[in-house]
C-alpha positions in Angstrom: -14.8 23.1 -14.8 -16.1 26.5 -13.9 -17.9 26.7 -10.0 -21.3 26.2 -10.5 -24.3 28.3 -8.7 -25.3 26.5 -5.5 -28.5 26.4 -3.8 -26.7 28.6 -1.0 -27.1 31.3 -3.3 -30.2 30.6 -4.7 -33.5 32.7 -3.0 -36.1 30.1 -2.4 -38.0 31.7 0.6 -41.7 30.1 0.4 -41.0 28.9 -2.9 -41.7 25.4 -4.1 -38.1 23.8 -5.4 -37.8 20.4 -7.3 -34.9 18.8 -6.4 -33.2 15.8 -8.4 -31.7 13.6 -6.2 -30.6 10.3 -6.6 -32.5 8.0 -4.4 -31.7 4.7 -6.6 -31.3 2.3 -3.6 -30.9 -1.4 -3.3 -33.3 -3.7 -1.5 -32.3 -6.6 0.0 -33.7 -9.7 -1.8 -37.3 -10.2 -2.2 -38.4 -7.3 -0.4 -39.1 -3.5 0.0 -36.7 -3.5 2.8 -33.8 -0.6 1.9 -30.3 -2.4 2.3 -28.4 1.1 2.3 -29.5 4.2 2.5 -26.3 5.9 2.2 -27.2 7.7 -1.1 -30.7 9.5 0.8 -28.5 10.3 4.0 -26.1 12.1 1.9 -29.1 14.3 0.4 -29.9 15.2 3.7 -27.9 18.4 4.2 -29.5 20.3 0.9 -33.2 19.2 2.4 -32.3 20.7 5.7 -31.1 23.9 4.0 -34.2 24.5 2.2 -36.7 23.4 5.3 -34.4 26.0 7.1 -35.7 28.5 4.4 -39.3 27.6 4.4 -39.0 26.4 1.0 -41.9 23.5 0.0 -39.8 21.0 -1.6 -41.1 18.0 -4.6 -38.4 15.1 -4.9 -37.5 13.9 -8.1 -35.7 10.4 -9.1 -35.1 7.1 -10.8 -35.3 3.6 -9.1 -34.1 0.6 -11.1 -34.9 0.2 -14.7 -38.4 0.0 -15.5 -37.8 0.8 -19.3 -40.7 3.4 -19.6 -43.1 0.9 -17.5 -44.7 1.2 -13.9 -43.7 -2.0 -12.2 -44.8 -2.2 -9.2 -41.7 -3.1 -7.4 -39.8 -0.1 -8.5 -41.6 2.4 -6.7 -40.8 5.0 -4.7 -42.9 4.7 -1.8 -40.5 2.4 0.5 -38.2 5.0 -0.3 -40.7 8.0 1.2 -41.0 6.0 4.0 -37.1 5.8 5.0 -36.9 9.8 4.1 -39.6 10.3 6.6 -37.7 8.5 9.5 -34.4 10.5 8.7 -36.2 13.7 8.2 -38.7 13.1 11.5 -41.2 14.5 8.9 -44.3 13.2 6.7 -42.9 13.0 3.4 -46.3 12.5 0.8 -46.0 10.1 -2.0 -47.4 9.9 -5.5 -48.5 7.9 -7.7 -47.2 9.3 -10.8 -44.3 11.9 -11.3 -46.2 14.3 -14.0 -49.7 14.8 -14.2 -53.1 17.2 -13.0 -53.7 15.3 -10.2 -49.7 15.4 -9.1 -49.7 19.1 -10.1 -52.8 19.3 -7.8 -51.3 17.4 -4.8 -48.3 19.5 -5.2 -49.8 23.1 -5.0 -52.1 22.2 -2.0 -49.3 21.0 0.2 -48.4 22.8 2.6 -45.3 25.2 2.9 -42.2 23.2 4.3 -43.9 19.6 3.2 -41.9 17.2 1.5 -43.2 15.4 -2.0 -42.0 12.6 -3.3 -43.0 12.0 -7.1 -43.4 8.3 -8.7 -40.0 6.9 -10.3 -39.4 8.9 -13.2 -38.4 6.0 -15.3 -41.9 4.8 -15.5 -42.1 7.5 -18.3 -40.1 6.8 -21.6 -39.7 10.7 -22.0 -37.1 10.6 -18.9 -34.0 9.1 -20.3 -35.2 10.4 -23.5 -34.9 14.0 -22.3 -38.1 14.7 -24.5 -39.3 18.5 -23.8 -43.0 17.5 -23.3 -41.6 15.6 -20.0 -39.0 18.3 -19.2 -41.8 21.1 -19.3 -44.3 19.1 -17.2 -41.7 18.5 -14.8 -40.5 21.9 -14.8 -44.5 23.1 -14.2 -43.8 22.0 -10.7 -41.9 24.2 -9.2 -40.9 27.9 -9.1 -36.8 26.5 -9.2 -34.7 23.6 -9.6 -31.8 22.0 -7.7 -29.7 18.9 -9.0 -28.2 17.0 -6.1 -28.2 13.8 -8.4 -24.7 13.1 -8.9 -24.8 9.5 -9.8 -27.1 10.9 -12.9 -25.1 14.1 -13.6 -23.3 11.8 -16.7 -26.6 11.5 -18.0 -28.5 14.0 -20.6 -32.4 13.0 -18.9 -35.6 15.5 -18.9 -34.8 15.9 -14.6 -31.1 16.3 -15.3 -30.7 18.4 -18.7 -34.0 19.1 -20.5 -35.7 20.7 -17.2 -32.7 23.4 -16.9 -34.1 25.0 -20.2 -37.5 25.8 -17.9 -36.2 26.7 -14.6 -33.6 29.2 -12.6 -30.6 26.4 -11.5 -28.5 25.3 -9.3 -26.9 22.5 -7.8 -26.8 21.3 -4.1 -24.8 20.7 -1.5 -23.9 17.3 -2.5 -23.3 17.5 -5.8 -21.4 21.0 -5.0 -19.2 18.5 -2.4 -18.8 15.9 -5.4 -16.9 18.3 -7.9 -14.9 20.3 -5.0 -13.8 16.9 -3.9 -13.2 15.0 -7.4 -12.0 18.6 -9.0 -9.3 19.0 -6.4 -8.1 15.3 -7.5 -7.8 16.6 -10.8 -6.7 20.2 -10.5 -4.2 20.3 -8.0 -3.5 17.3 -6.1 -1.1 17.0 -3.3 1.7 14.3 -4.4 2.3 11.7 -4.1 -1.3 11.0 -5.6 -1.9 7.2 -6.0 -5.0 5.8 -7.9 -5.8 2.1 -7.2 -8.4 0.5 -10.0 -9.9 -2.7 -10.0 -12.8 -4.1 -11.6 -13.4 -5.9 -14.7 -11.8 -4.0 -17.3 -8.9 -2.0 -18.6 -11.4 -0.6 -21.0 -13.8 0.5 -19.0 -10.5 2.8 -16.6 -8.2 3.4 -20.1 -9.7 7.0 -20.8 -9.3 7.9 -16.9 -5.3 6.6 -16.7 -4.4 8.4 -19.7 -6.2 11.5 -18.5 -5.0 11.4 -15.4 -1.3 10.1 -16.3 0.3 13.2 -16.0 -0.8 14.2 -12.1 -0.1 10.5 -11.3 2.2 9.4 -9.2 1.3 5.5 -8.9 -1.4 3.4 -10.3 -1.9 0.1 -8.4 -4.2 -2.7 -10.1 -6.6 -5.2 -8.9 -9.4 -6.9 -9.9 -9.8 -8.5 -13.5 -8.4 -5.7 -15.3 -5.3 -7.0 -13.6 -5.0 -10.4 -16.0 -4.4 -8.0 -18.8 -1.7 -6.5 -17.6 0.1 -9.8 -16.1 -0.6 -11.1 -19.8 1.4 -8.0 -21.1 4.4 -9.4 -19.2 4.5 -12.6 -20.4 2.7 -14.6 -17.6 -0.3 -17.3 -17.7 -3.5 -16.0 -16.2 -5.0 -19.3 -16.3 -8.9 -19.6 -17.4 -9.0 -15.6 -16.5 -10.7 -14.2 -19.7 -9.2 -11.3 -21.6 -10.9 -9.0 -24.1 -8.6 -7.8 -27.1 -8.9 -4.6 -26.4 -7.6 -4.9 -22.7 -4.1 -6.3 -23.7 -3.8 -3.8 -26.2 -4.7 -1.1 -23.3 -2.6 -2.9 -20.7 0.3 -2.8 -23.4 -0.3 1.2 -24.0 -0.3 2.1 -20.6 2.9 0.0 -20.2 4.6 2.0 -22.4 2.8 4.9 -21.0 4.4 4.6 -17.6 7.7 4.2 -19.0 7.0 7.8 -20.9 5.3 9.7 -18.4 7.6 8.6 -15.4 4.6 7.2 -12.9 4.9 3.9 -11.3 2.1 0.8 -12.4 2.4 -1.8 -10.1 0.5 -5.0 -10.9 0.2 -8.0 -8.1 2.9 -10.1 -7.4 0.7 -12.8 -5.8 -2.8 -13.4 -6.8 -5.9 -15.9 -5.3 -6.6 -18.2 -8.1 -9.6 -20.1 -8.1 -10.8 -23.7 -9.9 -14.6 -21.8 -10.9 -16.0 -18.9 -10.9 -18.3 -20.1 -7.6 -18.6 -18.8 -4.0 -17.4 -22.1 -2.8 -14.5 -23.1 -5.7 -11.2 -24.6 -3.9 -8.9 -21.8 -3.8 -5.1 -21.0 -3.1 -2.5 -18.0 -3.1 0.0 -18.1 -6.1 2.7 -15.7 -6.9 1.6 -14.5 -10.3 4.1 -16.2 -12.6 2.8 -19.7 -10.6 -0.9 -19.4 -12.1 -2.4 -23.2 -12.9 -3.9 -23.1 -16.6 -7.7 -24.0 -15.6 -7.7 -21.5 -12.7 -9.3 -18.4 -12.5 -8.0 -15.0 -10.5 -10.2 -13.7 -7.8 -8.5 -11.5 -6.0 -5.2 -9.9 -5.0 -2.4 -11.8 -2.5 -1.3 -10.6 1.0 1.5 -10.1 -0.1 0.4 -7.5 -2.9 -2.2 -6.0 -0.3 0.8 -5.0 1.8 2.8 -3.4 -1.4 0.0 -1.2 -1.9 -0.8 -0.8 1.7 2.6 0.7 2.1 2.1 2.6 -1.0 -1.4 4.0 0.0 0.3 4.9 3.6 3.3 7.2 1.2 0.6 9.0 -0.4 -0.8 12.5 0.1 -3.8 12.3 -2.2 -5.7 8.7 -3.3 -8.3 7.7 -5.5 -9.8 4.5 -5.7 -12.3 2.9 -7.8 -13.1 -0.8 -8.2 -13.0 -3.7 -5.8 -9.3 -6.3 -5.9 -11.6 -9.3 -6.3 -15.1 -10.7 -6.1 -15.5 -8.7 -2.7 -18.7 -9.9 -2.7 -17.6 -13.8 -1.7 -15.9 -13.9 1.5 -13.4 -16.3 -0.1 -12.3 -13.6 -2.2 -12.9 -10.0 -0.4 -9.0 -9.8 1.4 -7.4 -7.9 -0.8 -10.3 -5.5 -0.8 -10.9 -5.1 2.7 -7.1 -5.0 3.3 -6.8 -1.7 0.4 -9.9 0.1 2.4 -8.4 0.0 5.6 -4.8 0.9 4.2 -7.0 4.1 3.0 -9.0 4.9 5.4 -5.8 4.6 7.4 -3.5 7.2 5.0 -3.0 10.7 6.1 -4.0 12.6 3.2 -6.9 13.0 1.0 -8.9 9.4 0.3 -11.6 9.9 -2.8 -13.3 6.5 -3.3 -15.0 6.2 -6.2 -18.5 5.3 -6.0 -20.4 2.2 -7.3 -19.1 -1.2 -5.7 -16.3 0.6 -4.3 -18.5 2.5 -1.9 -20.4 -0.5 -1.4 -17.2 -2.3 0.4 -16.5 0.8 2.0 -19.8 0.9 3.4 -20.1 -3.0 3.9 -16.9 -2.5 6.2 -18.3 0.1 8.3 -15.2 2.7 6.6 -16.9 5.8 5.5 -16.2 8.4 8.4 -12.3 7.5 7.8 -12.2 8.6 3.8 -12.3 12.1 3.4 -15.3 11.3 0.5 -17.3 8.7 -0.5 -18.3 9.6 -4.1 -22.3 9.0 -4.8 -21.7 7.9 -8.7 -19.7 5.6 -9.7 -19.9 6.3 -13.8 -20.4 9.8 -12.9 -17.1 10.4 -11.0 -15.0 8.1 -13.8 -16.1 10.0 -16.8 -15.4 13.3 -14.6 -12.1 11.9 -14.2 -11.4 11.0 -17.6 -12.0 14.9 -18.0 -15.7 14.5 -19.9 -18.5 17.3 -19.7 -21.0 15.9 -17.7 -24.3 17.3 -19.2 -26.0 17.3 -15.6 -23.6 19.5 -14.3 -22.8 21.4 -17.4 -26.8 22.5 -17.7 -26.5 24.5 -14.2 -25.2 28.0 -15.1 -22.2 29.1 -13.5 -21.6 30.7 -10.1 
């Protein structure tokens, strides 16, 4: 993908500059309290650089899914309020996102200020990308920057539609996301190993195949991993299988043999009786699975394969937990693959989503070399997709 303009180059000296970012933050239960703020820290560096500039700056993003409706509990205010703390600044909140009275708000605040707009989701012409939004939007600000990374796989007004109103660029995180994920696809430093987990093969197929010629290793975890135990024969227990993920699992089998990389599937999994944070539980080798049990995560044994493998390898991705990380019972095999990456010499790229989550969760982000902000964002850029966020800026 070409290098896109950044707002480095962009002139926005005393001009007002709407920047998407994507501040779509969990709470912890039943309140407004922010759980992790990761994703507003690591907008921080593109706000600085435009204060530094004396550039009045409106924030733009999504929060949840509201469906086109205000709820009350989706908005952005709690999230104002943390921005303030990091920024040591008043950031002003509003109650909508479009609007006379926001484009009033707007043009009185002073140079430097920080807005915050309303969740853009309470509008049904957001993930619609209808013009009418786009151009309100857009009627904002003199330019735009897109620092929303985690939305840049989405064609929305404040991602696509509003580049067809306003000078572009993107900002200094999203430019970090595509230096870091383009150099994983590019010109990697071998060996390059990609560990995957999560749910399902179909949901990673597109990424392996793309990806299968600049592999070295893939290592599997999660349930994606019962499909490829199935393909050699073996029980998986009560661990359900779609269709479509054998037949993957068989392709990129056959793939591996083709291509020359390495797949290595767990030798030992922990199987459980139910799906439940508190099921019995034991460590089987993976031709010893019991047919009412389910997997949950991946062995020690396994953990230390890949650990070793992870330790061998100049350049890793990873993306999706070993097991149901979020259950003590069954987080092992995840924590143990974080730490054998943080702990690798080369180039760590972890993948977003959940994956971030247990990175963060164990206290491991200084030790990767990036913690990607989008999780569906930095798969499909993998699996070599346009990403119409990204593909909207014009080119350096």
């Amino acid at each position: 993908m070409p290098t896109k303009r950044s707002v480095s180059d962009m002139d926005v000296e005393g001009r007002t500059v709407l920047v998407r970012v994507d501040y779509n933050v969990t709470f912890r239960p039943d309140t407004t309290e922010i759980s992790d703020d990761s994703r507003i820290r690591a907008t921080l560096p593109t706000l600085e650089l435009l204060k530094s500039r004396n550039a009045k700056i409106v924030l733009c993003s999504h929060l949840g899914r509201p469906k086109g409706r205000v709820i009350e509990e989706l908005r952005m205010k709690p999230v104002a309020v943390r921005l303030a703390n990091l920024l040591k600044q008043d950031v002003i909140s509003t109650r909508d996102c479009v609007g006379s009275e926001v484009s009033d708000l707007v043009s009185l605040a002073p140079q430097n200020s920080v807005v915050m707009l309303e969740n853009l989701r309470f509008h049904p012409g957001e993930e619609n990308n209808e013009p009418e939004f786009a151009e309100e939007l857009a009627a904002l600000a003199d330019v735009y920057v897109n620092d929303a990374f985690g939305t840049a796989h989405r064609a929305h007004a404040s991602t696509f539609g509003i580049t067809q109103h306003l000078d572009s660029a993107v900002g200094l995180l999203m430019e970090r996301e595509l230096h870091m994920l383009g150099k994983a696809l590019e010109n990697p430093a071998r060996p390059f190993s990609v560990a995957l987990g999560g749910a399902k093969v179909s949901d990673k197929i597109r990424m392996i195949e793309h990806l299968a010629g600049k592999v070295d290793t893939f290592l599997i975890g999660g349930g994606m991993a019962s499909a490829f135990l199935a393909t050699q024969g073996l029980t998986v227990g009560a661990s359900r299988i779609e269709d479509a993920g054998l037949k993957h699992a068989r392709n990129v089998t056959r793939m591996s043999k083709e291509r020359g990389f390495n797949l290595i599937i767990p030798s030992d999994v922990v199987i459980a009786d139910k799906f439940k944070r508190d099921a019995s539980s034991k460590t089987v080798i993976s031709s010893n699975i019991c047919e009412p049990w389910l997997i949950m995560d991946i062995g020690d044994e396994t953990a230390r394969r890949y650990g070793n493998e992870l330790q061998r390898s100049n350049t890793i991705f990873w993306n999706g937990p070993m097991g149901v990380f979020e259950w003590e019972s069954f987080s092992k095999g995840t924590t143990s693959v974080a730490r054998s990456v943080a702990r690798a010499a080369g180039t760590s790229i972890i993948g977003g989503g959940s994956t971030a989550d247990a990175v963060y969760t164990l206290g491991l982000e200084k030790e990767m070399s990036h913690v990607s902000t989008g999780g569906g964002a930095s798969l499909e850029y993998l699996e070599g997709r346009d990403l119409p966020g990204v593909s909207a800026i014009q080119d350096a």
